[in-house]
C-alpha positions in Angstrom: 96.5 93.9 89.6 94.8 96.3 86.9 92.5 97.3 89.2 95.3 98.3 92.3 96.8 100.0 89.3 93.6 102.2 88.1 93.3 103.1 91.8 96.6 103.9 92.3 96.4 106.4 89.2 94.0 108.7 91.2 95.8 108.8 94.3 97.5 111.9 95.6 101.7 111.4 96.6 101.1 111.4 100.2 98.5 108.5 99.5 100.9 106.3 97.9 103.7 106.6 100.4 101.3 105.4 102.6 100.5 102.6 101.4 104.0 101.7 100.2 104.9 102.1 104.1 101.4 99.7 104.4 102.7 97.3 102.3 106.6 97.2 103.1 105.7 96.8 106.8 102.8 94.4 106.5 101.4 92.7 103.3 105.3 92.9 102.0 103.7 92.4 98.3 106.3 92.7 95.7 104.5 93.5 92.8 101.9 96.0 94.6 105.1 97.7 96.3 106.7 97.9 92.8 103.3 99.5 90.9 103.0 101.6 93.6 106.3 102.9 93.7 106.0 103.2 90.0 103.1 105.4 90.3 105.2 107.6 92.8 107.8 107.9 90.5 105.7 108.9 87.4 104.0 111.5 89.7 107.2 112.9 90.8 109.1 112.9 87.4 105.3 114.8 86.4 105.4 117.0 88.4 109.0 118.2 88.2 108.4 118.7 84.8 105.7 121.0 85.4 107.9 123.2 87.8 110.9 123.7 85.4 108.0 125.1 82.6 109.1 128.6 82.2 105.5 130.4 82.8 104.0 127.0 84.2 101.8 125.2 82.0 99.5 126.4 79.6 97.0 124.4 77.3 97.0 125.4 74.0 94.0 127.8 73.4 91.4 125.6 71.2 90.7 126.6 67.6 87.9 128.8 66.8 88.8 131.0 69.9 90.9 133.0 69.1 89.9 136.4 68.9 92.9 138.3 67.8 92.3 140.6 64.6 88.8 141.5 64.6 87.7 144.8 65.3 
């Protein structure tokens, strides 16, 4: 299973309904259906988080480069 799992981490959304369709039409696998369906959700709830950012998201700039006051 950890290794369906690391590969289902890399997959895009459209990926993963696919193979959830796959799976509830043909191997009918519980717990694959359920990680994968799992993963959907995470990416979903992810990316919904992202779009209600005001601004979108930004890393925080990394130390040292910030160049504000010199000159």
């Amino acid at each position: 299973m950890r290794s369906i799992e690391d590969r289902a981490s890399s997959l895009t959304s459209r990926e993963l309904e696919a193979l959830v369709r796959y799976e509830t039409a043909g191997q009918r696998r519980a717990q694959v259906i359920r990680l994968l369906v799992a993963q959907l959700r995470r990416q979903r709830a992810d990316a919904a988080e992202e779009r209600s950012r005001p601004g979108g998201y930004r890393p925080a700039p990394r130390s040292g480069t910030d160049r504000q006051g010199e000159g």
